[in-house]
C-alpha positions in Angstrom: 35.7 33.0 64.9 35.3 34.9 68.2 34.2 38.8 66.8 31.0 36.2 65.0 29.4 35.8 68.1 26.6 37.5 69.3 26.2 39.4 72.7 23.4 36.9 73.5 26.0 33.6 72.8 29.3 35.2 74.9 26.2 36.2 77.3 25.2 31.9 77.1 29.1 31.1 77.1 29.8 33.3 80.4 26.5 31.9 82.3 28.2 28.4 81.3 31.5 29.0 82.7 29.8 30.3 86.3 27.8 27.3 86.9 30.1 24.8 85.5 33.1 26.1 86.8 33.0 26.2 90.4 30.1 22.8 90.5 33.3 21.0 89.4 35.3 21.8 91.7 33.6 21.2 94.2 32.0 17.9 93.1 35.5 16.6 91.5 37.3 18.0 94.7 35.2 17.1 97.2 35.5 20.0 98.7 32.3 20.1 100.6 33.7 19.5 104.4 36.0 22.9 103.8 34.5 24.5 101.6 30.9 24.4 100.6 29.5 25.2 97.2 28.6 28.4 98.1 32.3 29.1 99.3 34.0 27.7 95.6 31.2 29.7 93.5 33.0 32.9 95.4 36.1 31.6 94.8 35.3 30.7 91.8 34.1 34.0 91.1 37.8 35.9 92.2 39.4 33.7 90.0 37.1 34.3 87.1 38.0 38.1 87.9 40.9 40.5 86.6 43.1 39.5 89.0 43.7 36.2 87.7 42.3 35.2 84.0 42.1 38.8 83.4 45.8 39.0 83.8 46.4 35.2 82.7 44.4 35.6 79.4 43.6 39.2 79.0 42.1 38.8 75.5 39.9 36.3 76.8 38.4 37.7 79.6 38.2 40.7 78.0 35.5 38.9 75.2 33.6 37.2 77.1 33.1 39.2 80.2 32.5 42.6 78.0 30.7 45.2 79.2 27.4 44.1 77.9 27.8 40.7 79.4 28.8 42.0 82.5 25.9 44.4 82.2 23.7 41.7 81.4 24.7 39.9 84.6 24.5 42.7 87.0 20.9 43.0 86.4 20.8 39.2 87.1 23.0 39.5 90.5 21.0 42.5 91.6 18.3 40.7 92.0 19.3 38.1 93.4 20.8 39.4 96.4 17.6 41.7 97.0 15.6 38.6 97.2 18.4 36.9 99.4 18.8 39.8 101.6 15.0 40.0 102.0 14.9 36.2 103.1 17.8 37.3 105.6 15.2 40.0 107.0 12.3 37.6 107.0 14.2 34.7 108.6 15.1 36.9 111.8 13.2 36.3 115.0 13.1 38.6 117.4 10.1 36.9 119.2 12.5 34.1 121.0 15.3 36.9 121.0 12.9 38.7 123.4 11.8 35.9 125.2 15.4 35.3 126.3 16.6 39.1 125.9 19.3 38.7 128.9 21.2 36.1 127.5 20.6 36.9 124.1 21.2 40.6 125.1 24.9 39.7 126.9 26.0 37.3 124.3 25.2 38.9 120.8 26.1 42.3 122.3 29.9 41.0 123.3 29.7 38.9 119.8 29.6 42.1 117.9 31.0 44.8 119.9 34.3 42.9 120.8 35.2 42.1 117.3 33.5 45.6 115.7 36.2 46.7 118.3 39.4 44.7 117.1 38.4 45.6 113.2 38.3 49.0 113.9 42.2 49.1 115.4 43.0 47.0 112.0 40.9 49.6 110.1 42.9 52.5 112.0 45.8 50.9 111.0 45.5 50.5 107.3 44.7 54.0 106.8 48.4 54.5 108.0 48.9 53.7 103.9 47.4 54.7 101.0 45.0 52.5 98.6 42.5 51.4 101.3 40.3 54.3 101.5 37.5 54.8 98.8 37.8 58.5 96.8 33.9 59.4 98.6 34.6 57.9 102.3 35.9 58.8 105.1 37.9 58.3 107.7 35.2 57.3 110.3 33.2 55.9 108.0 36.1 53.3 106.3 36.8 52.4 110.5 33.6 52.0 111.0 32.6 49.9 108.3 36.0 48.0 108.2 35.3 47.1 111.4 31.7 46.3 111.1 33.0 44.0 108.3 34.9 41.8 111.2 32.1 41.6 113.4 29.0 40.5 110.7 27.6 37.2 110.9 26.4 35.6 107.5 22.6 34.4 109.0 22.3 32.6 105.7 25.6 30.6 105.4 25.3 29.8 109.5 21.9 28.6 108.5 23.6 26.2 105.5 26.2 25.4 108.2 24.5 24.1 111.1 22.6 22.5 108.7 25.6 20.4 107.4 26.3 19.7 110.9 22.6 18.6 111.9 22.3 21.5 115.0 20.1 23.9 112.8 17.0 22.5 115.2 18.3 21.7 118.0 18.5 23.8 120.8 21.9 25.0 120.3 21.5 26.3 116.6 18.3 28.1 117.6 20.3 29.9 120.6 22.6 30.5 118.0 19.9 31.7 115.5 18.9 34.7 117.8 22.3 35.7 118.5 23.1 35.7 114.9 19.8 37.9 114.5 20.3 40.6 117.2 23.7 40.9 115.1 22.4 41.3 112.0 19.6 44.0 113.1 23.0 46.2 114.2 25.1 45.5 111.2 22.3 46.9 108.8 21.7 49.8 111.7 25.4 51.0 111.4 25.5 50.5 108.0 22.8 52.9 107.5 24.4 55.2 110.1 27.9 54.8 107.8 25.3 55.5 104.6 23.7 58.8 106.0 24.1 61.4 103.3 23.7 65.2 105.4 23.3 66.6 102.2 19.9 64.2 101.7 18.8 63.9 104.8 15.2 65.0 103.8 14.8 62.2 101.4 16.1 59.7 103.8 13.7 61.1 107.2 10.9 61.2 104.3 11.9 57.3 103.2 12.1 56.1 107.1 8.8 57.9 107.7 6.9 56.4 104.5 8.4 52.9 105.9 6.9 53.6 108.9 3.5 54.4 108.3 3.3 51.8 104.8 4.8 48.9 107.4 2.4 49.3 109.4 -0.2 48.7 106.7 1.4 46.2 104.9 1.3 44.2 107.8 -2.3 44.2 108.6 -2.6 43.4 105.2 -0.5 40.4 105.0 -2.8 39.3 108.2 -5.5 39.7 105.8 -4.0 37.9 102.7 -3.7 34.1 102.1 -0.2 32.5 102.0 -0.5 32.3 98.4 -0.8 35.7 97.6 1.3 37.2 100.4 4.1 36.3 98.2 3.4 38.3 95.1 2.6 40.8 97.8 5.8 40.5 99.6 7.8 40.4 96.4 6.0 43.6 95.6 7.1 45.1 98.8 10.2 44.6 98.2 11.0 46.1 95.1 9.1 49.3 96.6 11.4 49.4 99.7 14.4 48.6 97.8 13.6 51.6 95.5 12.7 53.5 98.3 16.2 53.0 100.1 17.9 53.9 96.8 16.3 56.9 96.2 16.6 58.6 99.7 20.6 58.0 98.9 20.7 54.9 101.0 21.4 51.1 99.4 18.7 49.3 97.8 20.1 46.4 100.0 18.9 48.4 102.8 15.5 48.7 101.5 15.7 44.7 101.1 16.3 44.1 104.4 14.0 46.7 106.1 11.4 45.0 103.4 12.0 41.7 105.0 12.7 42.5 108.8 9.1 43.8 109.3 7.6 40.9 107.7 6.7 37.8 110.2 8.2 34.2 109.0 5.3 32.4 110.5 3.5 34.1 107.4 4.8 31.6 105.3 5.2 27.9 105.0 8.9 27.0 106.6 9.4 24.6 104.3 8.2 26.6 101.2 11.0 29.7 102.4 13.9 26.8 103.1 13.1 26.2 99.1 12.8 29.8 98.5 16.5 30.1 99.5 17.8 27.1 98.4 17.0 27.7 94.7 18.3 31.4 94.9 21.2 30.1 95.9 20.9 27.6 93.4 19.8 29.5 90.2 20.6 33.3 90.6 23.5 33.5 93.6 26.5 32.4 91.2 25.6 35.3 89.1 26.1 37.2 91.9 29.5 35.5 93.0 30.9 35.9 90.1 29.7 39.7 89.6 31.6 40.2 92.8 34.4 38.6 91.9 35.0 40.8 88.6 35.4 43.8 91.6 38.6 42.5 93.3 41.9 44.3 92.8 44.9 44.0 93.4 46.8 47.4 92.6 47.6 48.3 96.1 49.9 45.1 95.6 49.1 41.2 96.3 51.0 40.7 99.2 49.9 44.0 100.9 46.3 42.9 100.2 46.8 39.4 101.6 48.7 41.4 104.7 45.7 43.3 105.5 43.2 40.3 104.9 45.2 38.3 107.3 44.6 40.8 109.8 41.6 41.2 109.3 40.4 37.4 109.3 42.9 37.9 113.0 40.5 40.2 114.3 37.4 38.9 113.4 38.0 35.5 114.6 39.9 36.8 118.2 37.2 39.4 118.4 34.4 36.6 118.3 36.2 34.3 120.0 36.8 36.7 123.0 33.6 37.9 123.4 31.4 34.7 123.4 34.2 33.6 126.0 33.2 36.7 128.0 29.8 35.8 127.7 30.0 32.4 128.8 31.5 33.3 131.8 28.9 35.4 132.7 26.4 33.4 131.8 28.2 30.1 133.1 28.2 28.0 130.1 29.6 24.4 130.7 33.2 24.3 129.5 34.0 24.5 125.7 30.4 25.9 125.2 31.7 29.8 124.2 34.3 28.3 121.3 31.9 26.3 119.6 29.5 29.1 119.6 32.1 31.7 118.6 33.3 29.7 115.7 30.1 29.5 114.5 29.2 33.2 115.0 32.4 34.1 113.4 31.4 32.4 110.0 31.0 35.3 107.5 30.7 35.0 104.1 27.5 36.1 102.2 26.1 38.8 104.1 29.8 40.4 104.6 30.2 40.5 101.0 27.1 42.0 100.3 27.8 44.7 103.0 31.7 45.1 101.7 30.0 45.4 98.5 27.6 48.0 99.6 30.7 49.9 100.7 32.3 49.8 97.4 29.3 50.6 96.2 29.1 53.7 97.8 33.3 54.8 97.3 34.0 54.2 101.1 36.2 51.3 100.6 38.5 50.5 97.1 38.6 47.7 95.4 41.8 46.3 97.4 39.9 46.8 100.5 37.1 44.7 99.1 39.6 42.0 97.8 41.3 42.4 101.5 37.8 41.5 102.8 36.4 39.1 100.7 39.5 36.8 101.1 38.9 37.3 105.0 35.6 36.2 104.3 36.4 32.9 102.3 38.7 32.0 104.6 36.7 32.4 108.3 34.1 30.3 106.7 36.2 27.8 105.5 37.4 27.3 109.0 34.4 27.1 110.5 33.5 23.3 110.2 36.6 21.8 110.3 37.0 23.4 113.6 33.3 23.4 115.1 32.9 19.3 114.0 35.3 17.6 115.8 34.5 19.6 118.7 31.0 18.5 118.6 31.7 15.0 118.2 33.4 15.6 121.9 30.8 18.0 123.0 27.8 16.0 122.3 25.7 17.5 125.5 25.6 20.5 124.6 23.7 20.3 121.3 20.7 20.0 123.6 21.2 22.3 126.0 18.5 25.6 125.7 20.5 27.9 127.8 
């Protein structure tokens, strides 16, 4: 019988379900060329959520995702996204960025601002209901971060991307890389901007200050360290900023990405961080998928929710699209250039969840704005390859052009 088990077996028989679940559809589906196993694990996890078994088998979902299980797992997806956010902060390199800081300058500025821009109408416009804000946000804050939500780049999943489409080292994907990482640097600045508490300003000045004057001594002494050990004191770090961050009434996410952004990647063996992420993603990121998949709702009613992701995924795409076309004209790209690399830009998936999350998180957003954006999510970076692909295949040239 069921009420037999222990919390440690449902705890076994729910870890079961989010690894086997969505590694079946994928393999069995071969899903890969749509929809990577990254993208059916968050699928996966909505599906998994109270919007679907929850309502299909109520009892059943109810067992074995109880609040100790889910507790259980929360502690596992926390951690997991800290260390995935940190690699995010790591991987950025602002060296090359600077190096070409006119182009990079024109063309990730345009790549975020145009988008930011269209989200923030769509935001504007959803407040015209009710269900979309969160009971502690704003109105600024909900445009803001609705917005910012269109214009994010997932750094990570374009990394697994261009991967799959053999670019990641080529010319192309490393212009795109410091795009991509001048984006990120302002999604995590306006997100602290949306986070700002007035009424603990201290603790947050006093945070930044202490990051300040411990970065710069962490640094020297990861000069000082061997590779070896500047993990353990990386990891170490971490959990200190992440704290940090949390305490001062930020996000611990925003610790984790502060953690890694200061931190060099030439520190560390390429090859040893490329397996770093590939077995969070392997071992702990489900957990997380699935975690956030247990947060969608859909009480401000399915088709309204779909409405507004629809839009959304509208003004993210357009937004990107426009302003890499903007760019290329300015910068005279060969023709054809601008869409490949707004399709690619416009990919969003993990790091927008984690930042939509952030923003639940923090009562800005409800949970059928956070449904509204995770399907946006799915759905841009499902697009991405079957569109970018083909266009490559025609485009070959450009692939190896630096600038």
């Amino acid at each position: 019988m069921p009420a037999a088990m222990t919390t440690t077996e449902i705890y076994l028989l729910a870890m079961a379900i989010i690894f086997t679940v969505p590694y079946l559809i994928w393999r069995v589906g071969k899903t890969d060329y749509y929809a990577p196993l990254v993208v059916v694990q968050i699928i996966a996890g909505i599906l998994l959520g109270p919007g679907v078994l929850g309502k299909i088998f109520p009892d059943y979902y109810s067992f074995v995702f109880s609040t100790p299980v889910v507790q259980s797992l929360n502690g596992i997806a926390w951690w997991a996204v800290i260390i995935f956010v940190w690699i995010a902060g790591i991987e950025l390199d602002l060296k090359k960025a600077w190096m070409h800081r006119r182009e990079s300058g024109i063309t990730a500025g345009l790549a975020l601002g145009t988008p930011l821009v269209f989200g923030c109408v769509a935001a504007a416009g959803m407040l015209m209901s009710e269900g979309w804000l969160g009971p502690r946000g704003t109105p600024w804050q909900f445009v803001l971060g609705v917005g910012m939500a269109c214009a994010v780049t997932a750094l990570p999943i374009l990394i697994l991307l261009m991967e799959k489409l053999a670019i990641l080292r080529q010319p192309i994907g490393q212009r795109i890389l410091r795009y991509a990482s001048l984006d990120d640097i302002a999604i995590w600045g306006v997100l602290a901007l949306i986070l700002m508490d007035w009424q603990r300003v201290g603790k947050q000045a006093a945070f930044l200050a202490a990051f300040a004057g411990f970065g710069y001594a962490f640094r020297k002494l990861m000069v000082w360290l061997p590779e070896r050990d500047r993990w353990y004191a990386g990891l170490v770090w971490l959990i200190v900023c992440s704290f940090g961050a949390d305490w001062s009434g930020l996000h611990f996410m925003v610790g984790a990405f502060l953690a890694g952004a200061i931190m060099d990647g030439e520190w560390f063996n390429q090859a040893h961080m490329d397996l770093l992420r590939h077995h969070v993603l392997l071992v702990m990121m489900p957990v997380f998928f699935l975690s956030t998949g247990l947060r969608t709702n859909w009480t401000v009613g399915g088709e309204a929710v779909f409405v507004a992701a629809g839009v959304l995924l509208v003004a993210s795409v357009m937004g990107k699209l426009i302003g890499t076309h903007v760019a290329g004209k300015l910068l005279k790209w060969a023709p054809g250039e601008s869409s490949i690399i707004g399709w690619l830009l416009q990919t969003k998936a993990l790091i927008m969840i984690i930042f939509s999350n952030i923003l639940l998180d923090k009562g800005i957003i409800t949970s059928g704005t956070f449904t509204a954006l995770l399907l946006m999510a799915i759905a841009s970076t499902m697009l991405t390859v079957p569109v970018v692909s083909p266009r490559l295949q025609r485009m070959k040239e450009i692939i190896f052009r630096s600038r």
